[in-house]
N, C-alpha and C positions, 0 to 999 in steps of 0.2 A: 504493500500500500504506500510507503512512503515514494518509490522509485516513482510511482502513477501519481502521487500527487506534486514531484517535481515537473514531471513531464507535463500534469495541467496545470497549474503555475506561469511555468515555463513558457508554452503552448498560451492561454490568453495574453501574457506579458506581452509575445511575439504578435497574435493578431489587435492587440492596442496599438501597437506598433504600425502592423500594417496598413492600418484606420488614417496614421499618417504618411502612408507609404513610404514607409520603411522597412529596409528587410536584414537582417543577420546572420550569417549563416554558423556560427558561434553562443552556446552559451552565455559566455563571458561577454560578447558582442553585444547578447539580448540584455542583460542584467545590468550593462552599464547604458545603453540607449534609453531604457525603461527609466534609469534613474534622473540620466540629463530631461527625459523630452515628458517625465511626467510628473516624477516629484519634483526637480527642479523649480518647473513650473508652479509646484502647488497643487496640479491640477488632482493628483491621487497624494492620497498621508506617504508619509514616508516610512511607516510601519511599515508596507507591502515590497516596498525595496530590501527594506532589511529583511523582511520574509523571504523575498527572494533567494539572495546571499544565503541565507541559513540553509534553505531548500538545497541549493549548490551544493552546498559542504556537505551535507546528510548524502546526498549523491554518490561527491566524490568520497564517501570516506567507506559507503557501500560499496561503492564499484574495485578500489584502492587499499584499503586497509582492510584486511579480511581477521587483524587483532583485535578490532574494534567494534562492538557490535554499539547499534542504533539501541538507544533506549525504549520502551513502550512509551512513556512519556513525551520522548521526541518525535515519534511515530504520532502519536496522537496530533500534537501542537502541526506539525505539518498537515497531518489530513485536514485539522480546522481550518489552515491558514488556506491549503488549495480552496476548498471552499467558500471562504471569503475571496479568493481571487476568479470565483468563478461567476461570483453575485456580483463581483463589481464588473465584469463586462456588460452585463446587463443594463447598470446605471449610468452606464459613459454613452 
């Protein structure tokens, strides 16, 4: 569940992006254009940026660190977060 909740995250980040047509073909590409062209702005809190970021790292540290296991706790905090990132496309 958390991998599915970086990839929808991720995934709306990318089509708010689109919305201003823009495209990324990176991660890293998505998570820093999301921040200049939307929290920057104001236009979304900046909680969802940092969700972002967090989402990344929970990612990378599944996919990379096979010492490190994701917490349930952290597992949780991310599926809320994709879910809020899912309602806020809705709102934009």
């Amino acid at each position: 569940k958390v991998w599915l909740m970086r990839v929808n995250s991720a995934d709306v980040a990318q089509a708010l992006l689109l919305g201003k047509q823009l495209t990324f073909s990176t991660h890293s590409g998505v998570i820093n254009a999301f921040g200049l062209h939307f929290i920057k702005s104001q236009e979304i809190a900046a909680d969802y940026h940092r969700a972002l970021i967090a989402a990344e790292r929970v990612r990378l540290q599944g996919d990379y660190d096979a010492e490190d296991e994701v917490s349930a706790e952290m597992a949780q905090q991310q599926i809320e977060w994709a879910e809020r990132f899912l309602s806020l496309q809705s709102k934009l």
